[in-house]
C-alpha positions in Angstrom: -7.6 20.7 -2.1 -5.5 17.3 -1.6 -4.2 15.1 -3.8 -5.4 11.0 -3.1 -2.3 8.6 -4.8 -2.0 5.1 -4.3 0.7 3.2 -3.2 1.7 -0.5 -2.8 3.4 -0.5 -0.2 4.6 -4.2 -0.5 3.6 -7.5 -1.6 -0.2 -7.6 -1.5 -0.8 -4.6 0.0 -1.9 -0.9 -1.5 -2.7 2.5 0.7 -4.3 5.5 -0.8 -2.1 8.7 0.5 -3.4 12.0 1.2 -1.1 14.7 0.5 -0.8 18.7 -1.0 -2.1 19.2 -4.1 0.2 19.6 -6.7 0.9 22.8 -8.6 1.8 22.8 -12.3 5.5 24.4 -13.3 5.7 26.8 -15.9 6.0 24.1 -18.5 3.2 21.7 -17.4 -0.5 21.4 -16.8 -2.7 20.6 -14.0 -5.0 17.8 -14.5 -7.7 16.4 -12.5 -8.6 12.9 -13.1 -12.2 11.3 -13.9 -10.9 7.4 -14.3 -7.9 4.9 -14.4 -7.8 1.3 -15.3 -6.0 -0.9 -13.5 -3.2 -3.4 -15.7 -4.9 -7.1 -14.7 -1.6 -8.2 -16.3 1.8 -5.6 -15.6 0.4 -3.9 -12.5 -0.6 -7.2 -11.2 3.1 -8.1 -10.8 3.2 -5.3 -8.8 1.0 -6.4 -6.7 2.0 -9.5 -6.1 5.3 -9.4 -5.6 6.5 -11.0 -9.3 8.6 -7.8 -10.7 11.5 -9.5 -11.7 14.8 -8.0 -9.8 16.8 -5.5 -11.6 14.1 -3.8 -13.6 12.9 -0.8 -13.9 9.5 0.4 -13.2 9.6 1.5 -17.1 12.0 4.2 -18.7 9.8 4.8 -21.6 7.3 6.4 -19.2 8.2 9.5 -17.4 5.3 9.1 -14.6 7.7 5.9 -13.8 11.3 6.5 -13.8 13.0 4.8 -11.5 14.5 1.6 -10.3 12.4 -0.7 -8.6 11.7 -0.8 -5.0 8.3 -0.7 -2.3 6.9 1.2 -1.7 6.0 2.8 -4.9 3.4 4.4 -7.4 2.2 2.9 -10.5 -0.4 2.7 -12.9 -0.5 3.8 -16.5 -4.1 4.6 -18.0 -6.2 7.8 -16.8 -7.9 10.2 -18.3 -9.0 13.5 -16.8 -9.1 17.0 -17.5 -6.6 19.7 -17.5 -7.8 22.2 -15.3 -4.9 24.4 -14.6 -1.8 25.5 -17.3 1.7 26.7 -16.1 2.8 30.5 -16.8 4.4 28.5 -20.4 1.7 26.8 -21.5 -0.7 27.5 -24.4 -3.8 28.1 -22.2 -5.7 26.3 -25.4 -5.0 23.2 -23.2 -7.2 24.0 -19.9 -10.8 22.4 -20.3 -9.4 19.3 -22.4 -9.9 15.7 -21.8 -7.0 13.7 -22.0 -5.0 10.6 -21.3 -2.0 10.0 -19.4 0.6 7.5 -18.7 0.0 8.1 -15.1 -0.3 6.5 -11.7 -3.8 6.2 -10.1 -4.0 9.8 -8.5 -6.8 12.1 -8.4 -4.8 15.3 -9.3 -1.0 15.0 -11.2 0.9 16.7 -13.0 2.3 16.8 -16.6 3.9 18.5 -20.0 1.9 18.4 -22.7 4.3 16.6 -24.7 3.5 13.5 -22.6 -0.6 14.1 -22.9 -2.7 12.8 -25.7 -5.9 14.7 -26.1 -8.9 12.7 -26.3 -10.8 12.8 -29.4 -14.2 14.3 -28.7 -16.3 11.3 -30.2 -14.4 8.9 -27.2 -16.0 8.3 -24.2 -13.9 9.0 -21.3 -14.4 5.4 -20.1 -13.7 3.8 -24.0 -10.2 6.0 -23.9 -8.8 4.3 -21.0 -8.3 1.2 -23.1 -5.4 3.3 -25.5 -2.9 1.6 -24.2 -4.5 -1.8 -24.2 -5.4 -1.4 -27.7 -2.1 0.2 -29.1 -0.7 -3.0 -27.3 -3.0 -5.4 -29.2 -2.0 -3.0 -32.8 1.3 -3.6 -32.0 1.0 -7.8 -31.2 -0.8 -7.5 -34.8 2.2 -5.5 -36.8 4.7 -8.4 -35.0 2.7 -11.3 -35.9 2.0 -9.8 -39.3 -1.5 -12.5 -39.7 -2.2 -13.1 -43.7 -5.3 -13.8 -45.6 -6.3 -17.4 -45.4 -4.1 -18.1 -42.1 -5.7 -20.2 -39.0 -5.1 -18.3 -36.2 -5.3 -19.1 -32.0 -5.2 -16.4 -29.2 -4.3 -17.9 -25.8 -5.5 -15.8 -23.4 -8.4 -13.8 -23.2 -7.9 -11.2 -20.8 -7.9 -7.2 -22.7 -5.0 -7.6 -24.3 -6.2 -11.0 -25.8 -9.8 -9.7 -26.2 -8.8 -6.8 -28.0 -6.2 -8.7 -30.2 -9.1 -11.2 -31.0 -11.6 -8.0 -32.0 -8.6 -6.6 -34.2 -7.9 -10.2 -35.8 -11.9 -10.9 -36.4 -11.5 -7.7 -39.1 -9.1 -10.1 -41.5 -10.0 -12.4 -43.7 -8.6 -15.0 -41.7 -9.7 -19.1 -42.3 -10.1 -19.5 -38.9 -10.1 -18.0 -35.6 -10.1 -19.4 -32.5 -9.3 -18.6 -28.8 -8.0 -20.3 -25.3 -9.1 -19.2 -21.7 -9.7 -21.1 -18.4 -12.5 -18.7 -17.3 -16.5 -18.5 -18.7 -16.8 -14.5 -18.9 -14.1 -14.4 -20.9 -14.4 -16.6 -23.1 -18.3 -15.5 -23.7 -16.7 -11.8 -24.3 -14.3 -13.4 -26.7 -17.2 -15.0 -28.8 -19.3 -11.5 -28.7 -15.7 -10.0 -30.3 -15.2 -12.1 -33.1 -14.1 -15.6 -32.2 -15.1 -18.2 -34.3 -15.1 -20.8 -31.4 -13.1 -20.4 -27.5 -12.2 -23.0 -25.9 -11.1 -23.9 -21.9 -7.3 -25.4 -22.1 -8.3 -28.3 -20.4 -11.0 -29.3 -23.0 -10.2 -32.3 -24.9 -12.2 -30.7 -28.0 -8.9 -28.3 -28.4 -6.2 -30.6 -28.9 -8.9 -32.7 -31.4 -10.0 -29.4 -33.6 -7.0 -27.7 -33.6 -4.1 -30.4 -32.7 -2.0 -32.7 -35.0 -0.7 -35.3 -31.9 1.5 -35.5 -29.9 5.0 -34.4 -31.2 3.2 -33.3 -34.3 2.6 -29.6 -33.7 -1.2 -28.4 -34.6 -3.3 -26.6 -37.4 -2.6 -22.9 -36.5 -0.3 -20.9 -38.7 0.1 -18.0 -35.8 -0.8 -18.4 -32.0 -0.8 -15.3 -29.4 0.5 -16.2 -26.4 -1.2 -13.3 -23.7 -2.2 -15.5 -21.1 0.2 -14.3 -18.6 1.0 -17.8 -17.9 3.8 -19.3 -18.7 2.1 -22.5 -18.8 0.2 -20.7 -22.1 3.2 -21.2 -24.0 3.5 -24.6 -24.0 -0.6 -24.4 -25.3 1.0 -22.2 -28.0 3.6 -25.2 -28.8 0.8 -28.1 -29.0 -1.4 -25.6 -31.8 1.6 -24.5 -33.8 2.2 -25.9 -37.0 4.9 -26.3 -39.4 7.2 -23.1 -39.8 4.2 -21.5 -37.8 4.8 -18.6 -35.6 4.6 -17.8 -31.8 3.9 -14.5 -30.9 4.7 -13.8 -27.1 2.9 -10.8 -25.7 3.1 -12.1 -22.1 5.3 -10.6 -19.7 5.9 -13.5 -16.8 7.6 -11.2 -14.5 9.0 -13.7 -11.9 7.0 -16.7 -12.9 8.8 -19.6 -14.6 7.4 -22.7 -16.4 8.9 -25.9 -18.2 8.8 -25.7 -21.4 7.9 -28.7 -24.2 10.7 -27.4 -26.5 12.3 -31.1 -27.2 9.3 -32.3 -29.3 8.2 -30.7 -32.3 9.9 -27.1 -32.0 13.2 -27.3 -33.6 12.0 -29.8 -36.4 8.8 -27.8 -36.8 11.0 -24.5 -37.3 8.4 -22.7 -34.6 9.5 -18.8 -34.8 9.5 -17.6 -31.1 8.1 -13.7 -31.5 8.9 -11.5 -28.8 6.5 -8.3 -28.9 6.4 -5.5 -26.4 4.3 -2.3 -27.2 7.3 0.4 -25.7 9.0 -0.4 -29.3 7.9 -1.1 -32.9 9.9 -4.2 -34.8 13.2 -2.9 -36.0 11.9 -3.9 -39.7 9.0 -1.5 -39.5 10.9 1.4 -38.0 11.3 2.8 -41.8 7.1 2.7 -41.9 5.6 3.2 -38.8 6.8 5.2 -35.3 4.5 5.8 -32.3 2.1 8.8 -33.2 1.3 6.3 -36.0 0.3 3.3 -34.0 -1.4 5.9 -31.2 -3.7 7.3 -34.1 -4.4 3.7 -35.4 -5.1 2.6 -32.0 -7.5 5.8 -31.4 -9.2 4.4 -34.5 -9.8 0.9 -33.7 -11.6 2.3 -30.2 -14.2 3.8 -32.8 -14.4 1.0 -34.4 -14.9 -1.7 -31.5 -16.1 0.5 -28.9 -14.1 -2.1 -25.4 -15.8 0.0 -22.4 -18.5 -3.0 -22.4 -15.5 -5.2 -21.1 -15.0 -2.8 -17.9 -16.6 -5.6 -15.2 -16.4 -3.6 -12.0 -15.8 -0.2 -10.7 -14.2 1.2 -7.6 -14.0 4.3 -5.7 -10.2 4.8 -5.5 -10.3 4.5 -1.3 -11.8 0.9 -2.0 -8.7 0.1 -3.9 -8.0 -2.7 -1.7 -10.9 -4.5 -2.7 -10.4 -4.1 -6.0 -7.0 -6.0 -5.9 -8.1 -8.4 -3.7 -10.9 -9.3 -6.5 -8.7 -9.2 -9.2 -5.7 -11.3 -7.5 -8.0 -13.9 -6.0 -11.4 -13.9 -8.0 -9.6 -13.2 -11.9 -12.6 -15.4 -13.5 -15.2 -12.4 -12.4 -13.2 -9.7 -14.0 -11.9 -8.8 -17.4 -11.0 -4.6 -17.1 -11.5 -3.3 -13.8 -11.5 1.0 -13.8 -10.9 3.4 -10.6 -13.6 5.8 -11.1 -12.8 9.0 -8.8 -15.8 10.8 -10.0 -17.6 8.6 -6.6 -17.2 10.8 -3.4 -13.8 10.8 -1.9 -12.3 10.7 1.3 -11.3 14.2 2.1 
């Protein structure tokens, strides 16, 4: 058996390698995987060549430890099954489905601390959207929406479509949402938007604006465009002592921002959010199993796998980033699927 792991080997280009199949230590499992997701946001830095120097891969995930530097492995949502247990493993754990903070790889290996079993009324496919939706529960506990608030997502990709579904639940006055690109801003509607608009539509500046220097009508705006342009779309909505949440990490990408017209006299709060923490204030209430099994929960309750556009046989990798990096309006979640015959 041998073990097919992708690699970017630098700017713009990826390689699948064939080597030895791994074999579990005593104190970890085997696990053969059915599917990974690729990040159309994080990994796409990768990809492109937009990783901002001096940072690491990510130290809250042991699959990648490490400085940056090509080539490299990364990639953060499969979900498999563990077919073999080390000599110190509970042997309870072969057979199980579960998802992993891993690389795209056909075959890796793990401790079960750093698994999370699947629950058994998930779809394999629905589970590789945990960490997408413990990302969009997390931009939800920072932005902390309230009844009878106008809201704005910018950005409609998964992060922002899943953050719209989660928003949709609340008994919000209004919710609206921003993206340049048709299929996303249909799937946005079918999750719970009241009304999505293109940024360069007139109409949105009209409904939700105030003029210029004035700020707008919404009382919390999302920034996950990905685009640091999509900030300065979160300045023109925002109203007075509003709120700006910033889920977007630019990477490399830099952007003028409108900061000398209504931001300081508007008292606009700038909210940083990033899902490998939880907000200081909330510490005392909520830690990580917590948001995970809230997250689980919200995958039963809006069921994302209908947003996976395209899927790809881990050997056509290529492909698949050259449709994502070139083509972004005909994707929203595009999956590795390695249940499709390899390349031996």
């Amino acid at each position: 058996m041998k073990r097919h792991r992708l690699e970017f080997t630098e700017p713009g280009q990826v390689a699948v390698k064939v080597g030895p199949a791994p074999r579990p230590a005593a104190d970890e499992v085997l696990v053969q995987t059915h599917c990974s997701a690729i990040s159309p946001g994080t990994e796409m830095l990768v990809y492109r060549g937009q990783w901002p120097p001096g940072v690491a891969k990510d130290a809250t995930i042991d699959s990648l430890a490490g400085d940056f530097a090509y080539p490299l492995v990364y990639g953060y949502c499969a979900v498999g099954r563990v077919m073999e247990t080390g000599s110190a493993v509970s042997g309870e754990w072969r057979n199980n489905r579960v998802f992993a903070f891993q690389p795209h790889q056909d075959l890796f290996c793990a401790r079960p601390a750093t698994l999370h079993p699947i629950p058994a009324d998930l779809d394999d496919e629905t589970a590789l959207f945990l960490p997408a939706m413990e990302t969009a529960v997390n931009l939800l506990l920072d932005g902390g929406p309230l009844i009878g608030e106008k809201v704005v997502v910018v950005g409609q990709g998964i992060i922002g479509l899943l953050t719209t579904a989660l928003l949709s639940r609340f008994p919000l006055a209004a919710l609206a949402t921003v993206d340049a690109y048709p299929l996303r801003r249909e799937a946005s509607l079918g999750l719970g938007a009241g009304e999505c608009f293109d940024p360069q539509d007139p109409s949105l500046l009209t409904r939700w604006g105030k003029g210029l220097g004035r700020g707008g009508e919404a009382d919390l705006v999302y920034e996950l465009s990905g685009n640091p342009v999509g900030l300065n779309t979160a300045l023109a909505l925002v109203r007075y002592s509003g709120r700006i949440v910033v889920g977007s990490w630019y990477g490399a990408k830099r952007a003028d921002l409108d900061l000398g017209a209504f931001f300081h006299r508007g008292r606009v709060a700038l909210i940083s959010s990033q899902v490998s923490s939880i907000a200081p204030q909330l510490t005392g209430r909520w830690h990580t199993c917590r948001r995970i099994d809230l997250a689980w929960e919200m995958l039963r309750r809006v069921r994302p796998a209908a947003c996976i556009t395209q899927r790809f046989a881990l050997a056509d990798a290529a492909s698949a980033y050259t449709l994502i990096d070139r083509s972004p309006g005909e994707t929203i979640q595009v999956i590795f699927d390695y249940r499709q015959a390899e390349t031996a």
